[in-house]
PDB file of N, H, CA, C and O in Angstrom:
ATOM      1  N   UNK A   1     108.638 113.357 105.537  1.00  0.00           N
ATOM      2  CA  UNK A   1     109.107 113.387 106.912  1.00  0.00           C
ATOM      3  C   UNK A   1     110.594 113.015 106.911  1.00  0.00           C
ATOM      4  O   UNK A   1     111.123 112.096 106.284  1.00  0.00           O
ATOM      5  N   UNK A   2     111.071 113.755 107.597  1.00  0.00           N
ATOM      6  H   UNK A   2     110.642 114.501 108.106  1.00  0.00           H
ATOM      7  CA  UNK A   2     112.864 113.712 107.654  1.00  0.00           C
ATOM      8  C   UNK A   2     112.769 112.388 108.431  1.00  0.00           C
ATOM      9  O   UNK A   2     111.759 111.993 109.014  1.00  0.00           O
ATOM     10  N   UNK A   3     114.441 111.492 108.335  1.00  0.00           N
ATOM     11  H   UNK A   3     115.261 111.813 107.862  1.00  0.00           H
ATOM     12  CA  UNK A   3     114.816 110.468 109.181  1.00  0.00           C
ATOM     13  C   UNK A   3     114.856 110.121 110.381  1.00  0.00           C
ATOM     14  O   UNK A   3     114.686 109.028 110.922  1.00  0.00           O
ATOM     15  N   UNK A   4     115.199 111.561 110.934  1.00  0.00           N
ATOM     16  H   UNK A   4     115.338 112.448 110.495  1.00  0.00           H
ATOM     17  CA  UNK A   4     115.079 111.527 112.295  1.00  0.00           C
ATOM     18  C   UNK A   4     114.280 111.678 113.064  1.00  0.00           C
ATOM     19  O   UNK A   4     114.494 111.383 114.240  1.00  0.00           O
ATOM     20  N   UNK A   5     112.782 112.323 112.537  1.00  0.00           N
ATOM     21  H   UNK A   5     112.607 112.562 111.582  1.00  0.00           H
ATOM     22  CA  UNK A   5     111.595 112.355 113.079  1.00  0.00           C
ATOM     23  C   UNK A   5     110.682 111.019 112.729  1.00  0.00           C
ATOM     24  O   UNK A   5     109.742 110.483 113.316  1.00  0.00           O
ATOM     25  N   UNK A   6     111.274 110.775 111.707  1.00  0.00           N
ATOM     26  H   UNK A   6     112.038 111.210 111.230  1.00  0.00           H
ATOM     27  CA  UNK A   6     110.377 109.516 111.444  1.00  0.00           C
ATOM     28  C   UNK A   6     110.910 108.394 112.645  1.00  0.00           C
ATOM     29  O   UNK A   6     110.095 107.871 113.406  1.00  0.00           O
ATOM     30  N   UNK A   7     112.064 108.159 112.697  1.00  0.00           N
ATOM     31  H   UNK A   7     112.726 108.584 112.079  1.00  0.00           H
ATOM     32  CA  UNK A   7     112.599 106.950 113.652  1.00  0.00           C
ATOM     33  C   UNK A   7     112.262 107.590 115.286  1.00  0.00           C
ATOM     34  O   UNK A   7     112.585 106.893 116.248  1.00  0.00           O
ATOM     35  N   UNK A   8     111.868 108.399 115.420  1.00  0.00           N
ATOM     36  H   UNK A   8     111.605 108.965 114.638  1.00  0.00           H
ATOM     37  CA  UNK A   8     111.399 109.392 116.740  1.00  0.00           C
ATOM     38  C   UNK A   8     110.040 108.610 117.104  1.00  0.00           C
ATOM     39  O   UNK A   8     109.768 107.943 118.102  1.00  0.00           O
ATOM     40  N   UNK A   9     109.229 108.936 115.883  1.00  0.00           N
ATOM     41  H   UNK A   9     109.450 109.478 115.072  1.00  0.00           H
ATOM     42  CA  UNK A   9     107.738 108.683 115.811  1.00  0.00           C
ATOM     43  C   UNK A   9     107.820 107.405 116.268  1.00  0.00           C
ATOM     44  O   UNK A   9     107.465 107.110 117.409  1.00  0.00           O
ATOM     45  N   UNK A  10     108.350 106.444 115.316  1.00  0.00           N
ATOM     46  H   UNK A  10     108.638 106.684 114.389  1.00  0.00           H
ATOM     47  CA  UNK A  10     108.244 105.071 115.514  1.00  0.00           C
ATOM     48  C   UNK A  10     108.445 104.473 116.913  1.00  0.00           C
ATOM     49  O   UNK A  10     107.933 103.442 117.351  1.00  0.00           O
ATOM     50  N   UNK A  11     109.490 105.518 117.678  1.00  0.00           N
ATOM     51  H   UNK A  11     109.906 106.355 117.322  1.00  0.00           H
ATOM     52  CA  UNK A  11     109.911 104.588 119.093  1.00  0.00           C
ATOM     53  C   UNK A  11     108.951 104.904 119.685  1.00  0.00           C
ATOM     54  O   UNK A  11     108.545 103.982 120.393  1.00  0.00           O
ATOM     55  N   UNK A  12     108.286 105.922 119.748  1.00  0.00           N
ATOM     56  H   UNK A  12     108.616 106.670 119.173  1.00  0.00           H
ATOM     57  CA  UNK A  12     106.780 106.408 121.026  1.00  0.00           C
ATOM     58  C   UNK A  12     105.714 105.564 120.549  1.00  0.00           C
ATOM     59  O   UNK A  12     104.681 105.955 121.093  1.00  0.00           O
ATOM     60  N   UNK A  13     105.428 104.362 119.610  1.00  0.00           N
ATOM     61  H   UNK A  13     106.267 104.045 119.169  1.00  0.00           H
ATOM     62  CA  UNK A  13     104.441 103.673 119.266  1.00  0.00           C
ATOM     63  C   UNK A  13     104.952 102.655 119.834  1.00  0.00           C
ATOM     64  O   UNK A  13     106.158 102.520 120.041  1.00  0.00           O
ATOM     65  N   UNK A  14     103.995 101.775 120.162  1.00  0.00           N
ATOM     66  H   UNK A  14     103.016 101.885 119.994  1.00  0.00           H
ATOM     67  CA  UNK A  14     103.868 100.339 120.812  1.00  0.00           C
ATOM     68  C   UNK A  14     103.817  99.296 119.831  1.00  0.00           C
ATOM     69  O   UNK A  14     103.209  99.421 118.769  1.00  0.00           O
ATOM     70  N   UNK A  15     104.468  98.236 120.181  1.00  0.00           N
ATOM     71  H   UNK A  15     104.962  98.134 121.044  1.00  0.00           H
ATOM     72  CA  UNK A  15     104.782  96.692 119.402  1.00  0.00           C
ATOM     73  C   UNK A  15     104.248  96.532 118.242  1.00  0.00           C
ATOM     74  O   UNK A  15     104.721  96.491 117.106  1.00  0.00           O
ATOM     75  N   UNK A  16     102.544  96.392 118.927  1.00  0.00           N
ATOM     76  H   UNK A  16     102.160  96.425 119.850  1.00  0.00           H
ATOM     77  CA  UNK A  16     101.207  96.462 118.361  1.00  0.00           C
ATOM     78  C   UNK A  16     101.353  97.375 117.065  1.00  0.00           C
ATOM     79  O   UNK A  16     101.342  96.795 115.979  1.00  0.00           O
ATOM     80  N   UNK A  17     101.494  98.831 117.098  1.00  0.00           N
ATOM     81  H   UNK A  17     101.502  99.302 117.980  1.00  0.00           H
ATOM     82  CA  UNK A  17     101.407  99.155 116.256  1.00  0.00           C
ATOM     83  C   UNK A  17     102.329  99.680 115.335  1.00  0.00           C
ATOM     84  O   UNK A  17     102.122 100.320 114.304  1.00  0.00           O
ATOM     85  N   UNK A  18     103.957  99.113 116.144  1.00  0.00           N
ATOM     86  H   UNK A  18     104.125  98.593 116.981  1.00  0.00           H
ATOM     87  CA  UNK A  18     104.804  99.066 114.821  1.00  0.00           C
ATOM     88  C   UNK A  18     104.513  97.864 113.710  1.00  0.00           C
ATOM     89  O   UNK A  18     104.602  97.884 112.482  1.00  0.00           O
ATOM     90  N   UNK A  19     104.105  96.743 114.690  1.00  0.00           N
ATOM     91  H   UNK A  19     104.033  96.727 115.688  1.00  0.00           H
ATOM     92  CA  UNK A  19     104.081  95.370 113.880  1.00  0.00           C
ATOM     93  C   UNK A  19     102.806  95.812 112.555  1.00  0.00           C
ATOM     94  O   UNK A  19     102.860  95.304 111.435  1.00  0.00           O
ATOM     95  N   UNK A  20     102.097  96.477 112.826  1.00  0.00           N
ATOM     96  H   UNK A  20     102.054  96.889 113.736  1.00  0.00           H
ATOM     97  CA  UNK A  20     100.487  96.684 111.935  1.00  0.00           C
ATOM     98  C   UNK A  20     101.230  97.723 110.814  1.00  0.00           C
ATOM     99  O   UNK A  20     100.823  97.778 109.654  1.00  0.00           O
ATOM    100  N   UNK A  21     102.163  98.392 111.215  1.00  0.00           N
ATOM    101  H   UNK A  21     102.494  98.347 112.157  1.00  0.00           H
ATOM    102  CA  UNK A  21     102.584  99.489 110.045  1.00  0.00           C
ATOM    103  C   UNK A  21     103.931  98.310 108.991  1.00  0.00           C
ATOM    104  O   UNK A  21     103.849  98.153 107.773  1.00  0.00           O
ATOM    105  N   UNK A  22     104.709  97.849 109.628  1.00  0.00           N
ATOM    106  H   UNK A  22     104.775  97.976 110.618  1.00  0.00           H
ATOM    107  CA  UNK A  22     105.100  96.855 108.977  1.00  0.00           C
ATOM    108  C   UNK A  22     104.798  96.331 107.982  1.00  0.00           C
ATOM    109  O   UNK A  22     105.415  96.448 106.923  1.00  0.00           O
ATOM    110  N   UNK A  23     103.572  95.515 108.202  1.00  0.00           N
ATOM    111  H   UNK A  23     103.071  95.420 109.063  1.00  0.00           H
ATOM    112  CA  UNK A  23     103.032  94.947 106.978  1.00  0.00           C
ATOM    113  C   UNK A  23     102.268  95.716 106.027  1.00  0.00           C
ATOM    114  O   UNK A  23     101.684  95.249 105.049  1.00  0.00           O
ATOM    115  N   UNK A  24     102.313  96.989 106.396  1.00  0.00           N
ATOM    116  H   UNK A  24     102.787  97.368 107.191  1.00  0.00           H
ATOM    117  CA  UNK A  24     101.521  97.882 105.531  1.00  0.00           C
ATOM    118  C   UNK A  24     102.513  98.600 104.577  1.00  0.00           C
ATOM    119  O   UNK A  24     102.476  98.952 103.399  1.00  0.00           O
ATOM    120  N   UNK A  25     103.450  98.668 105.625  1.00  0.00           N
ATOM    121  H   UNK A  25     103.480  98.381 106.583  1.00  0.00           H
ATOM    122  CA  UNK A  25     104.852  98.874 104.628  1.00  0.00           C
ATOM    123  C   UNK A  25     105.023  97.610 103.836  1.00  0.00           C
ATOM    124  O   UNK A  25     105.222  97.997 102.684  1.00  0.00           O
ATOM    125  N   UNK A  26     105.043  96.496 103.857  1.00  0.00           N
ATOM    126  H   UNK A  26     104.882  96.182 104.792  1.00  0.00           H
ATOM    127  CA  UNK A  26     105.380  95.498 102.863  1.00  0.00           C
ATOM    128  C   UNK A  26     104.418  95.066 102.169  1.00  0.00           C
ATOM    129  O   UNK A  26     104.635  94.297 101.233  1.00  0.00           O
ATOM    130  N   UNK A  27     103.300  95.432 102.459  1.00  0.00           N
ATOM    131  H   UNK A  27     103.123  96.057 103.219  1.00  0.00           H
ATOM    132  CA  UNK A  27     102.536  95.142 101.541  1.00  0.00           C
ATOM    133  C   UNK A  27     102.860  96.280 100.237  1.00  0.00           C
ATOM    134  O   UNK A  27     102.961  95.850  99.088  1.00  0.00           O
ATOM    135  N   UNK A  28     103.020  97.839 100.556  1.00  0.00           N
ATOM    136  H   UNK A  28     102.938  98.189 101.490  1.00  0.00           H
ATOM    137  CA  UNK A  28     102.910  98.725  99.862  1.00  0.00           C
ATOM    138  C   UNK A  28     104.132  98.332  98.782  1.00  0.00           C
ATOM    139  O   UNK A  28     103.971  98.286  97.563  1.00  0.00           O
ATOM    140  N   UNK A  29     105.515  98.029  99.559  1.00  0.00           N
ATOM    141  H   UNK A  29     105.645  98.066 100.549  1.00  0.00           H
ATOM    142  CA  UNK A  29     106.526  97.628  98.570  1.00  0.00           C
ATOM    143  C   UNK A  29     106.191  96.042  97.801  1.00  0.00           C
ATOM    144  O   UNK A  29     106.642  95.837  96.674  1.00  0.00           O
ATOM    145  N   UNK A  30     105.483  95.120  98.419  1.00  0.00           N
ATOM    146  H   UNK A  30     105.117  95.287  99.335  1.00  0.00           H
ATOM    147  CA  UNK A  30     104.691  94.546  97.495  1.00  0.00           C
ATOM    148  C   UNK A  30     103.799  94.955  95.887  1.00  0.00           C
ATOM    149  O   UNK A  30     103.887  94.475  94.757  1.00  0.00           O
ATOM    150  N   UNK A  31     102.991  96.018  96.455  1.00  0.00           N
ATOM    151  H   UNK A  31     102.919  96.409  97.373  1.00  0.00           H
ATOM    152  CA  UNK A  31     102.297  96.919  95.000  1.00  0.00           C
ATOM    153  C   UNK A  31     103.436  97.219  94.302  1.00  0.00           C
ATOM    154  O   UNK A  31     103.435  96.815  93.140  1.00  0.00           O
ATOM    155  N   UNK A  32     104.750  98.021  94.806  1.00  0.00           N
ATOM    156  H   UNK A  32     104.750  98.349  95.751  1.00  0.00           H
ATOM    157  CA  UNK A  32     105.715  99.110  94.058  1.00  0.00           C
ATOM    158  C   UNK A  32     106.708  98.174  92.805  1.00  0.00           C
ATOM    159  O   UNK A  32     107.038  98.422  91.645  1.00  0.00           O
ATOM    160  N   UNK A  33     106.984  96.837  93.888  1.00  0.00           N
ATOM    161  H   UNK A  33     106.716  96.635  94.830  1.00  0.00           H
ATOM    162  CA  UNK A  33     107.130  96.044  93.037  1.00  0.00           C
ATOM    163  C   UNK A  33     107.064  95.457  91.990  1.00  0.00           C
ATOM    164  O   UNK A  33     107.832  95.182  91.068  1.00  0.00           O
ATOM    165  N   UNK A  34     105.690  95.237  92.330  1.00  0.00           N
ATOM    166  H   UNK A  34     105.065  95.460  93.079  1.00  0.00           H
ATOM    167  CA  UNK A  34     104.505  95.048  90.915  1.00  0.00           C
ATOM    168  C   UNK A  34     104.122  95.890  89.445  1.00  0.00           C
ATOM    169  O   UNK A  34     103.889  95.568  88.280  1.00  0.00           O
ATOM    170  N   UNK A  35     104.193  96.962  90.114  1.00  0.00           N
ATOM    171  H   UNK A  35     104.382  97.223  91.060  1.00  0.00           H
ATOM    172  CA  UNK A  35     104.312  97.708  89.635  1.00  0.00           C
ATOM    173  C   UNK A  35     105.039  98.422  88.292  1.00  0.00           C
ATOM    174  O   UNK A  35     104.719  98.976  87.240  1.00  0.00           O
ATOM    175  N   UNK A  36     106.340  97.995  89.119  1.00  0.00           N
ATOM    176  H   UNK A  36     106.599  97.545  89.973  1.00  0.00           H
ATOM    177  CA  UNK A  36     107.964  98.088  88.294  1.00  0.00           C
ATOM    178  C   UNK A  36     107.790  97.230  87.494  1.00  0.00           C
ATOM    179  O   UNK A  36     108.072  97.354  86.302  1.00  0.00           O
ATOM    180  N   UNK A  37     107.236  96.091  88.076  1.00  0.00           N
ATOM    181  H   UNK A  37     107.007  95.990  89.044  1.00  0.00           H
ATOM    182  CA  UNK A  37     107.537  94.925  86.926  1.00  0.00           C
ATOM    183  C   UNK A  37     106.741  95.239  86.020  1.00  0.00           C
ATOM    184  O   UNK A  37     107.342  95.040  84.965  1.00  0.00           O
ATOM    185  N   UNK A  38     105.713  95.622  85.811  1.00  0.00           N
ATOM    186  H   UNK A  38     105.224  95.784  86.668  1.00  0.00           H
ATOM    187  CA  UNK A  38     104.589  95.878  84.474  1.00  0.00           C
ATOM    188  C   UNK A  38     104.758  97.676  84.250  1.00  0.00           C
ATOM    189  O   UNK A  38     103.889  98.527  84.059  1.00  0.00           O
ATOM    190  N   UNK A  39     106.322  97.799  84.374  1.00  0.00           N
ATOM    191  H   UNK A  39     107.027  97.108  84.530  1.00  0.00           H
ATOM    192  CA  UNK A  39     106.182  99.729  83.843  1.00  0.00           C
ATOM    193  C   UNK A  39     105.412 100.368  84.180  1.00  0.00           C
ATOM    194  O   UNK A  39     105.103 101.152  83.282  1.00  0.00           O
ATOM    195  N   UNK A  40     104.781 100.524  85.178  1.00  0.00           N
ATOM    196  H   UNK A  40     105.032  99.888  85.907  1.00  0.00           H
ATOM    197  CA  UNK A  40     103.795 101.632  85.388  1.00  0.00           C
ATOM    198  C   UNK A  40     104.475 102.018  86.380  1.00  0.00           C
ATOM    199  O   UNK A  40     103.763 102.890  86.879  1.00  0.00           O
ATOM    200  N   UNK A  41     105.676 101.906  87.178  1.00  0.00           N
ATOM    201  H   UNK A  41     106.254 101.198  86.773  1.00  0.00           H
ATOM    202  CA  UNK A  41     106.183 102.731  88.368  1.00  0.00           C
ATOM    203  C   UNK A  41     107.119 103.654  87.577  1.00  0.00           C
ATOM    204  O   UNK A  41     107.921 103.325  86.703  1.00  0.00           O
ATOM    205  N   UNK A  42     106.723 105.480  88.302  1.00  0.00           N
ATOM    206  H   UNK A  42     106.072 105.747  89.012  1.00  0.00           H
ATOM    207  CA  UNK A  42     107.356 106.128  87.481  1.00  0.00           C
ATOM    208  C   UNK A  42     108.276 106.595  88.429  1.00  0.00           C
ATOM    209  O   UNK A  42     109.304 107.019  87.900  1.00  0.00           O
ATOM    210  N   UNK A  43     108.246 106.687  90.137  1.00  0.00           N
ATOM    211  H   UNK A  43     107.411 106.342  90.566  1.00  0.00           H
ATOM    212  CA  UNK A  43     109.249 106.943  91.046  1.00  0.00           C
ATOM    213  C   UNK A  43     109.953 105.895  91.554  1.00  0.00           C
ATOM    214  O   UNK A  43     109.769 105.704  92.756  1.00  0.00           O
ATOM    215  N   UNK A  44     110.901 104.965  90.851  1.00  0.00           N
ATOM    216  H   UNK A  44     111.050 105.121  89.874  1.00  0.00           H
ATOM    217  CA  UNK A  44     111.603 104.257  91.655  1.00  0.00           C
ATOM    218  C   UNK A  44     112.321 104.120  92.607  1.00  0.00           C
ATOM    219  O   UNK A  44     112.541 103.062  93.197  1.00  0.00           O
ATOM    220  N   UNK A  45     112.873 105.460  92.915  1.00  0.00           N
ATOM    221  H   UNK A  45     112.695 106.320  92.436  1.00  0.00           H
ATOM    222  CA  UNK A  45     113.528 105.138  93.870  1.00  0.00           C
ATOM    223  C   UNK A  45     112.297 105.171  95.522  1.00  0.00           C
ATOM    224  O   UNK A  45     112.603 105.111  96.712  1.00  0.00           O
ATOM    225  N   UNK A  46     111.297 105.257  95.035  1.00  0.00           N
ATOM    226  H   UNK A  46     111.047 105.306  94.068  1.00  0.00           H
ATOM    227  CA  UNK A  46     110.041 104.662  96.132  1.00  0.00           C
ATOM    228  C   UNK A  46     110.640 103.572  96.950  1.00  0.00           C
ATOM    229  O   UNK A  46     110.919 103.588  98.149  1.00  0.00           O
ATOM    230  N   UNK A  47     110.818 102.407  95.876  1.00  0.00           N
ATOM    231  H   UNK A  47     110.592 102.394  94.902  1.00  0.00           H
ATOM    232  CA  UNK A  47     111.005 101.083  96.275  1.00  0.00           C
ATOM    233  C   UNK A  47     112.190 101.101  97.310  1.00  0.00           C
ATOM    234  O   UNK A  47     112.203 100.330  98.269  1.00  0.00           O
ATOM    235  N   UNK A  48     113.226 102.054  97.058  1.00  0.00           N
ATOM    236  H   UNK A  48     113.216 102.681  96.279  1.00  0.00           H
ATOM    237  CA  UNK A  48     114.563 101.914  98.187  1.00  0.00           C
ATOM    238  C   UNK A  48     113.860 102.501  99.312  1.00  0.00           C
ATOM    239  O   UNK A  48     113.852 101.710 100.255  1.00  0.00           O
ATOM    240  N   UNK A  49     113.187 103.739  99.600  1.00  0.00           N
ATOM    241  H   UNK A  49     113.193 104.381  98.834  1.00  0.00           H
ATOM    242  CA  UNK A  49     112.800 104.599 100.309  1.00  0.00           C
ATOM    243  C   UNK A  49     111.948 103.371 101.437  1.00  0.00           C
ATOM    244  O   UNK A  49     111.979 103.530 102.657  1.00  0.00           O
ATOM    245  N   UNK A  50     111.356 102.399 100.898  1.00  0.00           N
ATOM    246  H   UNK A  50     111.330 102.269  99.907  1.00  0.00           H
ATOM    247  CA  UNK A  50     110.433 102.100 101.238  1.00  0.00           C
ATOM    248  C   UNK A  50     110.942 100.442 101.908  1.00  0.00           C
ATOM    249  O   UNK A  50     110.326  99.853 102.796  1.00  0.00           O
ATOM    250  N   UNK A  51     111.959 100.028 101.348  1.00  0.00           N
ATOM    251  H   UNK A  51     112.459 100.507 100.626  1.00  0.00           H
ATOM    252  CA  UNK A  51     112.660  98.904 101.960  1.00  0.00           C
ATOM    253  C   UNK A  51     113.787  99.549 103.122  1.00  0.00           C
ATOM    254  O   UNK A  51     114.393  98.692 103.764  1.00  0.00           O
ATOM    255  N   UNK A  52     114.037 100.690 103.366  1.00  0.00           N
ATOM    256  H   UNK A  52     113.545 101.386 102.845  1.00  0.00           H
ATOM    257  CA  UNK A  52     114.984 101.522 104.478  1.00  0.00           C
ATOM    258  C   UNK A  52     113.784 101.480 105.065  1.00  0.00           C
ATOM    259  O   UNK A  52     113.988 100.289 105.300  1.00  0.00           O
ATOM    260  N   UNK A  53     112.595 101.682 105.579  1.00  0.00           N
ATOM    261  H   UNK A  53     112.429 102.650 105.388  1.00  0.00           H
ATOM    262  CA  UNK A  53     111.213 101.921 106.095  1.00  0.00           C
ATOM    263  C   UNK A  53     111.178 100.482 106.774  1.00  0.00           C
ATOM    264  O   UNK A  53     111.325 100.205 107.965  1.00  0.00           O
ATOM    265  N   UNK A  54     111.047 100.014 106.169  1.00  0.00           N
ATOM    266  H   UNK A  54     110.927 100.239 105.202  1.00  0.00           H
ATOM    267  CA  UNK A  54     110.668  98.547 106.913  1.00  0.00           C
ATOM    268  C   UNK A  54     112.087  97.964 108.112  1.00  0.00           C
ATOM    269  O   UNK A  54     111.919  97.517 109.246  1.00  0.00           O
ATOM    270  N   UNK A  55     113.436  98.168 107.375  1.00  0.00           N
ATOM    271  H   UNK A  55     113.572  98.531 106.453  1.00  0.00           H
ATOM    272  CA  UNK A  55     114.520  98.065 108.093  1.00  0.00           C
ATOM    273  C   UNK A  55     114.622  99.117 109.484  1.00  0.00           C
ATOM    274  O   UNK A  55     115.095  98.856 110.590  1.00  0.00           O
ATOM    275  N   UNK A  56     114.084 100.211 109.061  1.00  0.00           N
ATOM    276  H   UNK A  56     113.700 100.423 108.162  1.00  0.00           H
ATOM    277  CA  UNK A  56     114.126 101.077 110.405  1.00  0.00           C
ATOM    278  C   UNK A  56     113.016 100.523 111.554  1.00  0.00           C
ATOM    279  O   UNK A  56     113.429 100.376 112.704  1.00  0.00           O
ATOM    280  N   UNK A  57     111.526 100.200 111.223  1.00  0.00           N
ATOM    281  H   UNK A  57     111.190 100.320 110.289  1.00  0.00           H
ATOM    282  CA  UNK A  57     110.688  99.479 111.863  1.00  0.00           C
ATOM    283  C   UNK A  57     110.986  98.416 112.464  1.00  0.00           C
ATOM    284  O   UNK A  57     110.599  98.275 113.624  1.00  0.00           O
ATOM    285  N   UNK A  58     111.691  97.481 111.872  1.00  0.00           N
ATOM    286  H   UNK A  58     112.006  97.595 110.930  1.00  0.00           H
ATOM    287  CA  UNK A  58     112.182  95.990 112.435  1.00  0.00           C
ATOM    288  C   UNK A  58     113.442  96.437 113.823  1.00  0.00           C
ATOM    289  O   UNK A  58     113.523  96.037 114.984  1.00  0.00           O
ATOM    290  N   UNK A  59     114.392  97.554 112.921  1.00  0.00           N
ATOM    291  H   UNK A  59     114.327  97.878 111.978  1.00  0.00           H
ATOM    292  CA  UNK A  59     115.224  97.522 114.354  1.00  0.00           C
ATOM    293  C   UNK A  59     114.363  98.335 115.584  1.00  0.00           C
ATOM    294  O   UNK A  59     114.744  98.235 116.750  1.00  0.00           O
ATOM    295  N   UNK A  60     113.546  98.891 115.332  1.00  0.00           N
ATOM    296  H   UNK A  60     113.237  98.972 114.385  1.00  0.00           H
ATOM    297  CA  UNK A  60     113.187  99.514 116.637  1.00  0.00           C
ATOM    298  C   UNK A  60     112.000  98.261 117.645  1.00  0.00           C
ATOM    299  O   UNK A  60     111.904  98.123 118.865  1.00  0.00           O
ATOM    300  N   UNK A  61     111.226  97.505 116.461  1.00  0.00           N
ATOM    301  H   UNK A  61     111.303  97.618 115.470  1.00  0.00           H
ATOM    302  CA  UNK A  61     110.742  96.318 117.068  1.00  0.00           C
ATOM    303  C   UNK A  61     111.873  95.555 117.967  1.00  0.00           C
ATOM    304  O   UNK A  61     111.617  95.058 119.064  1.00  0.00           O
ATOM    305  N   UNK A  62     113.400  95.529 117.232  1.00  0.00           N
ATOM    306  H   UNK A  62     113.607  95.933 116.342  1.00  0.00           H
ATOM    307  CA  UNK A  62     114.481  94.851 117.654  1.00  0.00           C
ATOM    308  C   UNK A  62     114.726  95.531 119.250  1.00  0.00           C
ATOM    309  O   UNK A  62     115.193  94.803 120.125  1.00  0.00           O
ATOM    310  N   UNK A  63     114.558  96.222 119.394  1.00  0.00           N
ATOM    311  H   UNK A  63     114.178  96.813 118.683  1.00  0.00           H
ATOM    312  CA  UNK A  63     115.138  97.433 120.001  1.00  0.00           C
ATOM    313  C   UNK A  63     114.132  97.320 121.325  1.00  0.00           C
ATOM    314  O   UNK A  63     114.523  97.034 122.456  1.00  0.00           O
ATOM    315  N   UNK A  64     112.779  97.600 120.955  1.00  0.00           N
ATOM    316  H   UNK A  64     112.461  97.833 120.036  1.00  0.00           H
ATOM    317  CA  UNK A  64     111.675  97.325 122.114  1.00  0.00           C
ATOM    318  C   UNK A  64     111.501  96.002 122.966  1.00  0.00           C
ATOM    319  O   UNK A  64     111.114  95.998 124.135  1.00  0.00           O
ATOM    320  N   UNK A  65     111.867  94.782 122.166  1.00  0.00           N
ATOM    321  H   UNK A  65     112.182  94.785 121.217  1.00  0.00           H
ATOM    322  CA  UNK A  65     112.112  93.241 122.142  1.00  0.00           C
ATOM    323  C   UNK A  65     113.276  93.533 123.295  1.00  0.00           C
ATOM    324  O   UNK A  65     112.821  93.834 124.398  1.00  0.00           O
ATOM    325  N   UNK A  66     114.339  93.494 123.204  1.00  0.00           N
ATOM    326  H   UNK A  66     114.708  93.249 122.307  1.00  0.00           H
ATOM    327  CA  UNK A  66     115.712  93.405 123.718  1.00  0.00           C
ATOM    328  C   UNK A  66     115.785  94.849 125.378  1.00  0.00           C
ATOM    329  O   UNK A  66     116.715  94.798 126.183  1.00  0.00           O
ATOM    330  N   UNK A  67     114.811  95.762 125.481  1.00  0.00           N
ATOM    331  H   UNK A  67     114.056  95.803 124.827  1.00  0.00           H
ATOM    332  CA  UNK A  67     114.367  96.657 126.405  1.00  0.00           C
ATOM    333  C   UNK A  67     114.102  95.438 127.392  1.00  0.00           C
ATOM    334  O   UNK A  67     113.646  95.643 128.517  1.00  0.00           O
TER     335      UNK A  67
END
């Protein structure tokens, strides 16, 4: 999913369920992490993809907060 549809998606969802994708995002970069560390991650650049993910989520939480 391109950037701009993804940050689209995210604003038409509610608090509730940006906050629930959040931690699903950090949990996941939690695994990718793990991952890396014991060589078995073969797409790294996952891990950037996936920490821009969580930063885009937080500002639009930021964003709904401050509405």
């Amino acid at each position: 999913m391109k950037t701009k549809e993804y940050v689209q998606d995210l604003k038409t969802k509610s608090v509730e369920e940006l906050n629930t994708e959040l931690v699903a995002a950090k949990k996941e970069l939690f695994n990718l992490r793990f991952q890396n560390a014991t060589n078995q991650l073969e797409n790294t650049s996952r891990i950037k993809e996936v920490r821009r993910n969580i930063a885009r989520i937080q500002s639009v939480i930021t964003e709904k907060a401050n509405a």
